[in-house]
C-alpha positions in Angstrom: 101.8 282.9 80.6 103.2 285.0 82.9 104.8 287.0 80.9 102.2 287.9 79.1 99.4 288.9 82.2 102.0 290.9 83.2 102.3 292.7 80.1 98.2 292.7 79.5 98.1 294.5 83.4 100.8 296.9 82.0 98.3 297.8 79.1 95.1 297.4 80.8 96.4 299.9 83.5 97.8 302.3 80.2 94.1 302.0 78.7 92.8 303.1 81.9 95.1 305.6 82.8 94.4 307.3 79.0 90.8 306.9 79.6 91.1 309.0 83.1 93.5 311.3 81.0 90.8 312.1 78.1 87.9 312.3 80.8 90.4 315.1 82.5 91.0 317.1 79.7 86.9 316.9 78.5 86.4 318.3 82.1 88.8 321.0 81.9 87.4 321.5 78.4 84.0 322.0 79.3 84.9 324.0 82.4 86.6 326.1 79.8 83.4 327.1 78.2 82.0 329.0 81.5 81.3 332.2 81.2 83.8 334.6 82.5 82.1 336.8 85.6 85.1 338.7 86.2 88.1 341.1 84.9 88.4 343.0 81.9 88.0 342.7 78.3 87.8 344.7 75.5 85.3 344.6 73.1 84.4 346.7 70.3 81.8 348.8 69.2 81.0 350.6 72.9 81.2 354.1 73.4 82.2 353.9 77.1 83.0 350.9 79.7 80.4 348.5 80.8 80.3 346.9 84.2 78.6 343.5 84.8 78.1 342.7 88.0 76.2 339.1 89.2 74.9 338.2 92.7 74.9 334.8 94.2 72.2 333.3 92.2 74.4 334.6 89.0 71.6 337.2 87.5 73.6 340.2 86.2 73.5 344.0 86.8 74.3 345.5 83.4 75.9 349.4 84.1 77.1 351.4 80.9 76.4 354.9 79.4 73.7 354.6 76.8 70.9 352.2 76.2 73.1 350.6 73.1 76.0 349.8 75.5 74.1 348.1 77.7 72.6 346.3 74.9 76.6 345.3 73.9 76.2 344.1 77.7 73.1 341.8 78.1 73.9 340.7 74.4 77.7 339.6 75.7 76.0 338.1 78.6 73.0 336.0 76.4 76.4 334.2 74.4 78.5 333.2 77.6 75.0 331.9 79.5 72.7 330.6 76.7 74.5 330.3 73.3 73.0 327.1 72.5 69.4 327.7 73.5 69.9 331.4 71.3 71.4 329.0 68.3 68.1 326.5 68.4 65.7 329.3 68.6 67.0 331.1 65.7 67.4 328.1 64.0 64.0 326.6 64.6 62.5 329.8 63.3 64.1 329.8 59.8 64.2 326.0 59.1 67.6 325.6 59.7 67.9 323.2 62.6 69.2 320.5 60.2 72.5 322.0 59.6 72.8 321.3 63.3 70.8 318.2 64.4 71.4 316.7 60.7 68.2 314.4 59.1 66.5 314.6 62.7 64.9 317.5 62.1 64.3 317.5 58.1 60.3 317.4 58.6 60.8 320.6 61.0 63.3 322.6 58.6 60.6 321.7 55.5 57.6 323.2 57.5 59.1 326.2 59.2 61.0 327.3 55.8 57.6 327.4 54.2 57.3 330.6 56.3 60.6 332.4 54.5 61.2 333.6 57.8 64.9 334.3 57.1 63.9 336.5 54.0 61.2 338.3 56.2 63.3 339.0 58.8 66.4 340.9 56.5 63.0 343.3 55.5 62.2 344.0 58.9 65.5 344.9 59.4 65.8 347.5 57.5 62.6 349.4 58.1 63.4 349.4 61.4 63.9 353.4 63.0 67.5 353.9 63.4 67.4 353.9 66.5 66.4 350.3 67.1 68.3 348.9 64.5 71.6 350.1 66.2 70.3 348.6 69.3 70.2 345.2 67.5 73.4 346.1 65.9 74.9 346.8 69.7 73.8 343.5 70.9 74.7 341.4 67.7 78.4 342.9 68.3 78.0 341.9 72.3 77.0 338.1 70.9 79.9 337.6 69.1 82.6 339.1 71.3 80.8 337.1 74.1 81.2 333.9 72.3 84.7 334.7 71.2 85.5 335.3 74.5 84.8 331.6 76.0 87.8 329.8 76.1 86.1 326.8 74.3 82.6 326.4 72.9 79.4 325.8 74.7 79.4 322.1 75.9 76.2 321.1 73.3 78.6 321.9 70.0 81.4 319.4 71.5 78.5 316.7 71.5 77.8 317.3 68.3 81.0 318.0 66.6 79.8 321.3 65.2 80.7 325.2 65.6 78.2 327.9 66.5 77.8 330.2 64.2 78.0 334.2 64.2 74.7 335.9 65.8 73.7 338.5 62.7 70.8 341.6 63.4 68.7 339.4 61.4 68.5 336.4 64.0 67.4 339.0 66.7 64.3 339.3 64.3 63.6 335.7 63.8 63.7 335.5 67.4 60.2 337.8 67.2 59.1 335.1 65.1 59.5 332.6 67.1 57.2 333.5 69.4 55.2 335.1 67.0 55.1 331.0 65.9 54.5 329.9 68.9 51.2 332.2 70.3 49.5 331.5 67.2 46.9 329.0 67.5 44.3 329.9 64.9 45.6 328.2 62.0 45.5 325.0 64.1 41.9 325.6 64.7 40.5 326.5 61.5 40.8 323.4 59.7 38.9 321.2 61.7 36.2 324.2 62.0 36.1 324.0 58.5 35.3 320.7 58.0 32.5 320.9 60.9 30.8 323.9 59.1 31.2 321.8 56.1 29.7 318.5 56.8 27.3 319.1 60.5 24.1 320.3 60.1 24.2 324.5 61.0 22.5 324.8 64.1 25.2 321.7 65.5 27.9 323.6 64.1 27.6 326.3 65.9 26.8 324.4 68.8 29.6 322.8 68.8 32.0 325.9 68.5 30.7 328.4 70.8 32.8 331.9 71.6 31.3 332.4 74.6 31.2 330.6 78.4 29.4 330.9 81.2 32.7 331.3 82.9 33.0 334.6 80.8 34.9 337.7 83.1 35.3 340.6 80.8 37.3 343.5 81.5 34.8 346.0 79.3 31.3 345.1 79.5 28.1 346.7 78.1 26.2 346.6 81.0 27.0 345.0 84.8 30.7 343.6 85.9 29.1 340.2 85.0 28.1 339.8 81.5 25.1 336.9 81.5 26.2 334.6 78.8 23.2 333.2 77.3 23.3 329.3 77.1 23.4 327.7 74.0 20.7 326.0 72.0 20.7 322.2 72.1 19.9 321.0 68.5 16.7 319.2 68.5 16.1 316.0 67.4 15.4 317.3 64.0 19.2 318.2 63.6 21.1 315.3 65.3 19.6 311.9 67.0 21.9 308.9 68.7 19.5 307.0 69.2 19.3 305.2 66.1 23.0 305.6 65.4 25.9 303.0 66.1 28.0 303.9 68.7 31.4 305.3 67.7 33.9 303.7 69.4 37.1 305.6 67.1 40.9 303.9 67.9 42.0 307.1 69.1 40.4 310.1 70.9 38.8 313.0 68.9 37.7 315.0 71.5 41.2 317.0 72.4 40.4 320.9 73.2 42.9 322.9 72.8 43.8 326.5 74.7 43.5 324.8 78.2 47.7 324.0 78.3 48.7 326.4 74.9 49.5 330.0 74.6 48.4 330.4 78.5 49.1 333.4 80.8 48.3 335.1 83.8 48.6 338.7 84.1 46.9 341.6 86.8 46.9 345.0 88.3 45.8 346.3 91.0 45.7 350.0 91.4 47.0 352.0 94.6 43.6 353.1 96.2 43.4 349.0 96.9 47.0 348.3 98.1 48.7 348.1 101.5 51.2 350.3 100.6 49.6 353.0 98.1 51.6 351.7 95.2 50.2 350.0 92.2 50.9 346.6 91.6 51.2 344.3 88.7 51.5 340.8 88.8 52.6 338.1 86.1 52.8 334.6 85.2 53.3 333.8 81.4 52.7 330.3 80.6 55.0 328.5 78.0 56.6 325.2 77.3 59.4 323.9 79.8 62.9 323.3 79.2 65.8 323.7 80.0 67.4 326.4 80.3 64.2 328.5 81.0 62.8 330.4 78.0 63.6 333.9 80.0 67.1 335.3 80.9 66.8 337.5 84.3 68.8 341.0 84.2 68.6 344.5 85.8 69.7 347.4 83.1 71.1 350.9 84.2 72.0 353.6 82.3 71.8 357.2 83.0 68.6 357.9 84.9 67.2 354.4 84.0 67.0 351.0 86.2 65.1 348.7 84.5 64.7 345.3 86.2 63.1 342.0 84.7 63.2 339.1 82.1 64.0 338.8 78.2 64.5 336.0 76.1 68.0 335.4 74.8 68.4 336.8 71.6 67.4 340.2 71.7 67.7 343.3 74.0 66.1 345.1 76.2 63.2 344.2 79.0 60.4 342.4 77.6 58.6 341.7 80.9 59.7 344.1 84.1 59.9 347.1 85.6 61.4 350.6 86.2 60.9 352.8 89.3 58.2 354.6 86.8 55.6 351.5 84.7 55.8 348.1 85.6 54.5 346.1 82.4 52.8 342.0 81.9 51.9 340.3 79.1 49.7 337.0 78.3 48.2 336.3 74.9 45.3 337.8 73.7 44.3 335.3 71.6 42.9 337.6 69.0 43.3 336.4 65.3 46.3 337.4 63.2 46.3 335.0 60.6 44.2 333.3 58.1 44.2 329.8 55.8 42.5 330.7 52.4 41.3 327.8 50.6 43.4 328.1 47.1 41.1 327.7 44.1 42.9 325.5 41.5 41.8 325.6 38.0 41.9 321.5 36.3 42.3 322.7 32.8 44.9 325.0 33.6 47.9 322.8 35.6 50.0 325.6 37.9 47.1 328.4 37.8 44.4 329.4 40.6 41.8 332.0 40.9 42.5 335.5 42.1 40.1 338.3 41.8 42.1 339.6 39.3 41.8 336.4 37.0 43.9 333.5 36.9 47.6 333.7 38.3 50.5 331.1 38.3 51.5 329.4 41.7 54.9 330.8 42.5 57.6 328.2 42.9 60.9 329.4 45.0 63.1 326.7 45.6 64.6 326.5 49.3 68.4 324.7 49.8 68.4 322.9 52.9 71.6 321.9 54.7 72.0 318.9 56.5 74.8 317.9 58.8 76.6 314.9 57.4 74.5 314.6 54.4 73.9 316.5 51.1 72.1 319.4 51.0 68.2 318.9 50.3 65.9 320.9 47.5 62.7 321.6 49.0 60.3 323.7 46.7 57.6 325.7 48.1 54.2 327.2 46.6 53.3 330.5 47.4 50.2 332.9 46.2 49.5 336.3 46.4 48.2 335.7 50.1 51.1 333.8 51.0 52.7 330.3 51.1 50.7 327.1 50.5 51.3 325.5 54.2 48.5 322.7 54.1 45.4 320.8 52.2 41.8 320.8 53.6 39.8 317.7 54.0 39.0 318.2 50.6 42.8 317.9 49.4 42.2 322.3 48.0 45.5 323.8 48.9 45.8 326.5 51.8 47.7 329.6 51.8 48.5 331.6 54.8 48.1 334.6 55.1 49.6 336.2 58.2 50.8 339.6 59.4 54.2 337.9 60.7 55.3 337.2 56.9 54.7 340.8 56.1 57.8 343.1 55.5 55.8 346.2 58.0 54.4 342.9 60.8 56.8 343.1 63.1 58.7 345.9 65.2 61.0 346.4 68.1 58.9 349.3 69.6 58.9 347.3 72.5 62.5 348.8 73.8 60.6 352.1 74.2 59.1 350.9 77.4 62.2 350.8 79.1 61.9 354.5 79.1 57.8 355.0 79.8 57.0 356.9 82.8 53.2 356.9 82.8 50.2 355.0 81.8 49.8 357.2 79.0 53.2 356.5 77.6 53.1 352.9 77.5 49.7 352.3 76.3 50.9 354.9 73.3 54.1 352.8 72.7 51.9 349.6 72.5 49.2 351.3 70.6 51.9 351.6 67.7 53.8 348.2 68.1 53.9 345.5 65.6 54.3 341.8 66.6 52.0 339.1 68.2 48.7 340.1 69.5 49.1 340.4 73.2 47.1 341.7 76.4 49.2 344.0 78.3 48.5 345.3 81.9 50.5 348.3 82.7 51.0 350.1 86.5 52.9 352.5 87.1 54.6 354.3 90.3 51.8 356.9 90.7 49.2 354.0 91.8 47.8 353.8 88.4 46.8 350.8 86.3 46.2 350.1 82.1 45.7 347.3 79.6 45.8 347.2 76.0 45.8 344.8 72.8 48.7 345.3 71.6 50.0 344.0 67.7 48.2 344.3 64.3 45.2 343.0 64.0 43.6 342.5 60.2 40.3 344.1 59.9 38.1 341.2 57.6 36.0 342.3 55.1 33.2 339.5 54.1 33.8 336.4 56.8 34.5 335.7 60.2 38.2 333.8 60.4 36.5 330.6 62.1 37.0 328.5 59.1 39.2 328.4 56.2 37.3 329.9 52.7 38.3 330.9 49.6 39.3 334.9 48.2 39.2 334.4 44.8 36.1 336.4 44.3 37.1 339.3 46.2 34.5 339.2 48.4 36.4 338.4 51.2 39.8 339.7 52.0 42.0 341.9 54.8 41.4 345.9 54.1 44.1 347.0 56.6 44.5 347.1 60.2 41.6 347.8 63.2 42.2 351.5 63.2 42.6 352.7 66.9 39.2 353.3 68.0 38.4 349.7 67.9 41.2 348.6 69.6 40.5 347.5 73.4 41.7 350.1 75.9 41.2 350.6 79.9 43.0 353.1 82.3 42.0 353.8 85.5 39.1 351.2 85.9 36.4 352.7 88.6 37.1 349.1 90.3 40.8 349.1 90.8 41.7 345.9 89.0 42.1 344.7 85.3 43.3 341.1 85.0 43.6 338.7 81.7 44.0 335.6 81.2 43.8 334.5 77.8 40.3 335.0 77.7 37.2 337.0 76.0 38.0 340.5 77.9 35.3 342.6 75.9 31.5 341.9 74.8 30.8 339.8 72.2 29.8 342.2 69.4 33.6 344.1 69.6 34.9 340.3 70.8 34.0 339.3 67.1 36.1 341.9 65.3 39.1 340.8 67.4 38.8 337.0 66.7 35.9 334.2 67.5 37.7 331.9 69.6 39.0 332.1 72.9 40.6 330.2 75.6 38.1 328.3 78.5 38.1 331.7 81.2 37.8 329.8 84.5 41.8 331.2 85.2 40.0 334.9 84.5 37.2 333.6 86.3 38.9 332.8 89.3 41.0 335.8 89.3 38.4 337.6 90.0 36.7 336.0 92.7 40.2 336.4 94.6 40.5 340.1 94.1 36.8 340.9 94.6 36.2 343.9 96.3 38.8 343.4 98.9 41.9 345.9 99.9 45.5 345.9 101.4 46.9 343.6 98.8 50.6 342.9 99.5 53.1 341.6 97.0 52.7 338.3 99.1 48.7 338.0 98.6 49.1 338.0 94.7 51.7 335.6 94.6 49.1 333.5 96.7 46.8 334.3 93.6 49.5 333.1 91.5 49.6 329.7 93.7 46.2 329.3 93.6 45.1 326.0 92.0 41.4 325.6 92.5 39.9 324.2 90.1 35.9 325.5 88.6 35.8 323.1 86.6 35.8 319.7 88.0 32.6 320.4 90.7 30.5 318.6 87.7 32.8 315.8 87.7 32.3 315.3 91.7 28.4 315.9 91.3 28.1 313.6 88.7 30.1 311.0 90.6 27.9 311.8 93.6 25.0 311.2 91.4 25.4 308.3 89.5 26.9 306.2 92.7 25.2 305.3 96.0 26.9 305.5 99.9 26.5 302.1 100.0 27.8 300.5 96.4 29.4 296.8 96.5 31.5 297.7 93.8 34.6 298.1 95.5 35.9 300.2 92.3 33.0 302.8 92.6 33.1 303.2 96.1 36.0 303.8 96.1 35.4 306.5 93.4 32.4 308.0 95.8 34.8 308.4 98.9 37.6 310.2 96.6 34.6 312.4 95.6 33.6 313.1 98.5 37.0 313.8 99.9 37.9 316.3 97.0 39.1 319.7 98.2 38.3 321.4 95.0 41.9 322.1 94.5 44.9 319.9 92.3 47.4 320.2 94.8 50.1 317.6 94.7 48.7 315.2 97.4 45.4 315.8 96.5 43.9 311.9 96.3 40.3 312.6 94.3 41.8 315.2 91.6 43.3 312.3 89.5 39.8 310.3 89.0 37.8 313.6 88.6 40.2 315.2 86.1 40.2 311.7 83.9 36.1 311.2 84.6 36.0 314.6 83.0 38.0 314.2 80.2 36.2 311.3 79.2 32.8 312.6 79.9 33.7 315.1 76.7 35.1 312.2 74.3 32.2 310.2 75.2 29.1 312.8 75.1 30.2 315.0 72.1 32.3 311.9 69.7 29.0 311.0 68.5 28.0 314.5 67.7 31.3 314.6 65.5 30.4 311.8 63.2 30.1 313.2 59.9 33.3 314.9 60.4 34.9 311.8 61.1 33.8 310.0 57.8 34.7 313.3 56.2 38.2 313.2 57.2 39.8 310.8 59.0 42.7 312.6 60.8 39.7 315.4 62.1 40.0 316.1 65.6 37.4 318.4 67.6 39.7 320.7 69.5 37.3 323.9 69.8 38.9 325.2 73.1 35.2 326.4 74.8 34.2 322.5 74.4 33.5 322.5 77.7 30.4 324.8 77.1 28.3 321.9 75.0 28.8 319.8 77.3 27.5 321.3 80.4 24.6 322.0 78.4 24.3 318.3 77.3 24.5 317.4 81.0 21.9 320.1 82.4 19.5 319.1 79.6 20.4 315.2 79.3 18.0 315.1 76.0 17.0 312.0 74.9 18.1 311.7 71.6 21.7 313.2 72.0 21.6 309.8 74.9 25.2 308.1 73.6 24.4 304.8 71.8 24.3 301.9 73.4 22.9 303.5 76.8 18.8 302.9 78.0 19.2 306.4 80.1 21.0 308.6 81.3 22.2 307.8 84.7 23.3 304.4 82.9 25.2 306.4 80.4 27.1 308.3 83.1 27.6 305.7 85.8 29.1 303.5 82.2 31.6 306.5 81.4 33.0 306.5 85.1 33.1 302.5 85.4 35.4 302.8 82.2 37.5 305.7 84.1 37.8 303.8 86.7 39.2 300.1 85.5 41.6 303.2 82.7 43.0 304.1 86.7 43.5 301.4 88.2 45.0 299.1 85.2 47.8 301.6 84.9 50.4 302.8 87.9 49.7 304.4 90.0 46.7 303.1 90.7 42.9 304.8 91.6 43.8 306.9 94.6 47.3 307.8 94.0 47.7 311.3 94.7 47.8 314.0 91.9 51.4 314.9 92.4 52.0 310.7 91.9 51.0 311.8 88.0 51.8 315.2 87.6 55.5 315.0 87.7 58.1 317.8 86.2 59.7 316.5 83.0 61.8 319.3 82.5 64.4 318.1 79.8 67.0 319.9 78.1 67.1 319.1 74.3 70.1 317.2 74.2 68.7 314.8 76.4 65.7 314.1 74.7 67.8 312.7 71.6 70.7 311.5 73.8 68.3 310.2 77.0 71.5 308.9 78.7 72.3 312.3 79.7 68.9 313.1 81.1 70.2 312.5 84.9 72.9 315.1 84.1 71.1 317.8 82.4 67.2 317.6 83.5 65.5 318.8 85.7 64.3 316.6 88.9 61.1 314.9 88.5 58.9 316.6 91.2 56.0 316.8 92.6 53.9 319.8 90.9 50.4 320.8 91.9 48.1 322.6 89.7 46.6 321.5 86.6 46.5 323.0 82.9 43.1 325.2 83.8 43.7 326.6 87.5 45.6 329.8 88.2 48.6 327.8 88.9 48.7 326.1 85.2 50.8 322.8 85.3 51.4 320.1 83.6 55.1 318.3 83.8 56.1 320.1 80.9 54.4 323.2 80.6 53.3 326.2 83.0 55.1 329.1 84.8 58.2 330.4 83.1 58.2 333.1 85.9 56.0 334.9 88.4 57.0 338.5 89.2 54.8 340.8 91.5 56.1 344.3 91.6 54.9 347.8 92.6 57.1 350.3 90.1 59.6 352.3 92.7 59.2 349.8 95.2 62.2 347.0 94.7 62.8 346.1 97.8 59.3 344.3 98.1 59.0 342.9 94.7 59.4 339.0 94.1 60.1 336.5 91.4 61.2 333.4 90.8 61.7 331.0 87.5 62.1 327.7 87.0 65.8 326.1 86.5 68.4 329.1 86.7 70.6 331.9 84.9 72.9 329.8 82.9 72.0 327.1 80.3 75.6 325.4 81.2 75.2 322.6 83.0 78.5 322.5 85.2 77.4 326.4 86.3 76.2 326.7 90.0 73.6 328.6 88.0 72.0 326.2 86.2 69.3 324.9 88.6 69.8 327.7 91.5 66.3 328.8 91.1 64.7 326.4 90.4 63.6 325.0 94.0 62.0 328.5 94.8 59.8 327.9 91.5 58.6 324.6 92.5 57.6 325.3 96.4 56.5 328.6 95.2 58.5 330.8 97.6 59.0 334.4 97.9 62.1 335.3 96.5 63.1 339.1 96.1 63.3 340.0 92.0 65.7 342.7 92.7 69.3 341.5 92.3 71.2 340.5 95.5 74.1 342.3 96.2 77.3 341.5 93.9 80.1 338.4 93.9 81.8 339.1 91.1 82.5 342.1 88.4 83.3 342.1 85.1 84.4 345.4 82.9 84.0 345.6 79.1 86.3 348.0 77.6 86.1 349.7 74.2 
């Protein structure tokens, strides 16, 4: 017996001893996949040495001779820091995650390959201008020789048993795409519209989908710096009445506006004449999803007389968000509409034709491969027309086609590397004028004290219908004829005030806002903006990062009033007084350990689903996935609550104050049944899950590789949007020239490895909002690239 515990230690301590062995060697093996920050290699492809220099926080210095060196630079630098997250992005665009992730991600590949982004990007390529194309060709080679250079591959392909793949020109396209994707909300909004318009009375529809708020701050107005909104027209009872109706109780909520938490962004100037120091400044905060690693990569670019500092996202060259010592340029979405679904008219007698203007034509069939890792590859066919590829069905099961500029061989550009090289106001607003891509506001300063904005991208001039709902072209009555030409396209230098600012809102009146798109995003971030810059002087860098760290909130005063109103000071109801004193305690702000901003934020929320379900319920017999998700829903209801008409009173209620004090006794047991509890504070809730993608299919690894769970103030509608996983991907304030003073900071760090002291560096400066310089410390390590 002995014998044989002896010889069952011997093995056990052999197991263990191999076990410690192969956990050594996968150390060393993922330590081997660090970039290198230090000695020489050579690569081909440059004209002259680079040097890559990186300060204690990692972000890199690239020095070479020519823009397209230093492109060979940042693009080496992308592959040793952020392979992986390049390899997804690319990958996500053309519908070809599945050769990585395997079935997983199927349902993703079959959507996103409906696009033929892949084939659209190979004919951008090559109408690109020489000149950009062997930028992309610089970086490309860059990629490659910075992936062949890691001694082993990125730690994500050893988890799952796969080898990245060569970067190509191409993917630095589909990497436009991607966010050309992901800033498009229109499509998600016109279907629902569509089946509103189709099955509510007019004068509700329209109630119901306004494109105008009584928050409202437009940069170009007709008349005063406050354009009066006028408010909306409540539907008499002739159009709608609850009171005879059943109350609609639906199993899931309807109510869901979107615009509040997608496609946000911050972005202002102010101009010299209103500065401490006589420079112009510029200040941004582009809102995005949150992962990790962070969407941007940090770098500062020199190459003969140019320093360009700022952010990009791996895959592509250049500076999309920064500065030189001449133009500092911002960027949040415009919002303005891009795309269209056209309803498909099918003909019954004749299977595999529909309607053109030109008579009947056949559906298109191209049949995509899909790979799938450790399966067989899939046949996935897709439909397309001569406005583009069948993506969807309406309510009414008619096919939809998109038709969008992005799928166009002439919709996208990299005119955006000319900025790099813009010394004035003039020249980057001319440089914008002409670029193709997403439809984006962009605020420009630059280092004589001056300040610009522009709508930048193509945007379809509609001939015959407004793009709120989806509607059929078969008839040729409606269609795209061209571009907006240049004199419709919104333009402000030198603004007699000093300030432009955007935030994903209406910026111009109505009558041009309706040639750009009708719908835009709830303007209380523009609106409070504003009230911060005023009329005041002797901004400082410092003062509009507070801007940026602001996180009042306009919109939840009705929530407190109505809680005010519909309770007494002395209620018995230990849940509702409870409920009054967090009211009255409110400090108007959703900071962390703010106690009232959790019970007004839900009361509000509610208030919506409650007061405008009922509106909604032809839609909902209609078609019963519908959800309402106009983003100005806040407007009908404030005008629901000013008015409190009798017959839009919710079933079920004798009055109004009933109806109201009914919603908040619902909020309040919805608080305090679930932890934390009614007066936890708002940080309690609003915790950062900041995750990186392998842990979200492999959760185990979450401690490792996410982010910690913290504390965040702010909310998806104050200046400081945040929810736990979506916000501030950066915030930058610079004045051009002026680097010393300029600041920054961005969530998680430089690298996307997670044994790099780089890969959360950052990241505490983001969450407490601190000051931290943008220029690039001074450097720790050097690295030479060689032809």
């Amino acid at each position: 017996m002995r014998k044989w515990l002896y010889r069952l230690g011997w093995a056990g301590g052999g197991l263990t001893l191999l076990m410690a062995l192969a956990a050594v060697l996968g150390w060393l093996a993922l330590r081997a996949s660090l970039p290198r920050t230090s000695g020489v290699v050579t690569v081909a492809g440059l004209s002259a040495p680079v040097e890559i220099s990186r300060d204690a926080l990692g972000v890199p210095t690239v020095r070479g001779g020519s823009f397209e060196d230093v492109a060979l630079g940042q693009g080496f630098l992308h592959a040793q820091d952020r392979f992986f997250q390049m390899d997804i992005s690319r990958r996500l665009a053309a519908g070809e995650l599945s050769a990585l992730l395997g079935e997983l991600a199927v349902g993703v590949d079959e959507r996103m390959r409906r696009y033929r982004y892949r084939h659209v990007a190979e004919a951008v390529l090559a109408g690109l201008p020489p000149r950009h194309r062997r930028a992309l060709e610089s970086y490309t080679a860059g990629v490659n020789a910075g992936l062949a250079d890691l001694a082993a591959r990125p730690p994500e392909y050893f988890l799952l048993r796969v080898r990245p793949e060569p970067w190509t020109p191409e993917d630095c396209v589909l990497l436009l795409h991607f966010f050309f994707e992901g800033l498009s909300l229109n499509d998600v909004l016109e279907k629902p519209a569509g089946v509103m318009q189709a099955t509510l009375p007019p004068a509700l529809y329209e109630f119901l989908t306004p494109d105008a708020s009584r928050f409202d701050a437009p940069l170009i107005t007709h008349a005063s710096p406050e354009e009066v909104v006028a408010p909306l027209a409540v539907p008499g009872p002739e159009v709608v009445d609850l009171r005879s109706a059943e109350p609609v109780t639906p199993d899931r909520d309807v109510v869901r506006p979107l615009g509040m938490a997608v496609a946000g962004s911050n972005s202002w100037a102010v101009a010299g004449s209103r500065t401490s120091h006589g420079g112009a400044m510029l200040a941004n905060d582009p809102h995005l999803a949150l992962g990790v690693p962070n969407v941007w990569y940090r770098a500062t670019l020199e190459w003969g007389d140019n320093i360009v500092q700022g952010v990009g996202p791996p895959g592509v060259p250049s500076i999309i968000i920064g500065a030189s010592h001449d133009l500092a340029w911002g960027v949040t979405n415009s919002i303005a509409d891009q795309l269209d679904l056209v309803v498909i008219e099918t003909i019954p007698s004749s299977p595999g034709h529909y309607l053109t203007p030109d008579g009947p034509r056949f559906f298109e069939k191209i049949v995509e491969r899909i790979a799938i890792k450790g399966g067989e590859p899939r046949r996935f066919e897709i439909l397309t027309t001569r406005w583009g590829p069948v993506v969807d069905h309406d309510w009414r099961g008619r096919p939809l086609a998109l038709r969008s500029r992005a799928l166009s061989s002439d919709g996208a550009d990299f005119g955006l590397f000319d900025l790099v090289t813009a010394r004035t106001i003039e020249d980057g607003i001319e440089i914008l004028r002409r670029w193709k891509g997403p439809s984006l506001n962009w605020v420009l300063a630059d280092g004589t004290g001056r300040i610009g904005w522009i709508v930048g991208g193509q945007l379809p001039s509609r001939v015959g219908f407004d793009g709120k709902t989806p509607v059929s072209w078969a008839d040729g009555t409606r269609r795209w004829e061209g571009s907006l030409d240049e004199t419709q396209r919104p333009v402000v230098v030198d603004p007699p005030q000093g300030v432009l600012y955007t935030a994903n809102n209406r910026t111009v009146p109505l009558d041009r806002s309706r040639q750009l798109g009708r719908v835009w995003v709830m303007p209380v971030r523009a609106r409070r903006i504003a009230e911060r810059l005023g009329d005041g002087d002797g901004f400082s860098e410092t003062d509009l990062l507070d801007i940026q760290l602001d996180t009042t909130s306009l919109v939840h005063g009705l929530a407190r009033d109505l809680v005010l109103e519909v309770t007494t000071p002395d209620e018995t109801d230990p849940g509702l007084a409870a409920a009054r004193a967090l009211a009255e305690s409110w400090n108007g702000t959703a900071d962390a350990d703010e106690r009232g901003f959790r019970l007004l934020h839900h009361y509000y929320d509610r208030l919506q689903e409650r007061l405008l379900v009922g509106l909604l319920t032809p839609a909902l017999e209609a078609d019963e996935a519908f959800v309402y998700n106009w983003p100005l829903a806040d407007e009908p209801l404030r005008r629901i609550l000013e008015t409190r008409p009798a017959h839009l009173l919710p079933g079920g209620h004798d009055d109004w104050p009933a109806a109201l004090r009914a919603v908040l006794v619902e909020t309040i047991a919805e608080l305090e049944a679930e932890p934390p509890g009614l007066d936890a504070p708002w940080g309690a809730v609003n915790r950062a899950s900041i995750r990186h993608p392998v842990a979200m299919a492999v959760p185990w690894l979450g401690r490792m590789l996410n982010m910690p769970r913290d504390a965040l103030p702010g909310w998806r509608a104050s200046v400081r949007v945040q929810t736990p996983r979506y916000g501030a991907t950066l915030r930058m304030v610079v004045s051009p020239g002026r680097d010393e003073t300029a600041l920054f900071h961005m969530p998680t760090g430089q690298s996307g490895h997670f044994l790099s002291p780089h890969y959360d560096d950052g990241h505490h400066a983001w969450v407490e909002g601190l000051a931290t310089p943008l220029a690039a410390g001074p450097a720790v390590s050097t690295l030479t690239l060689q032809p």
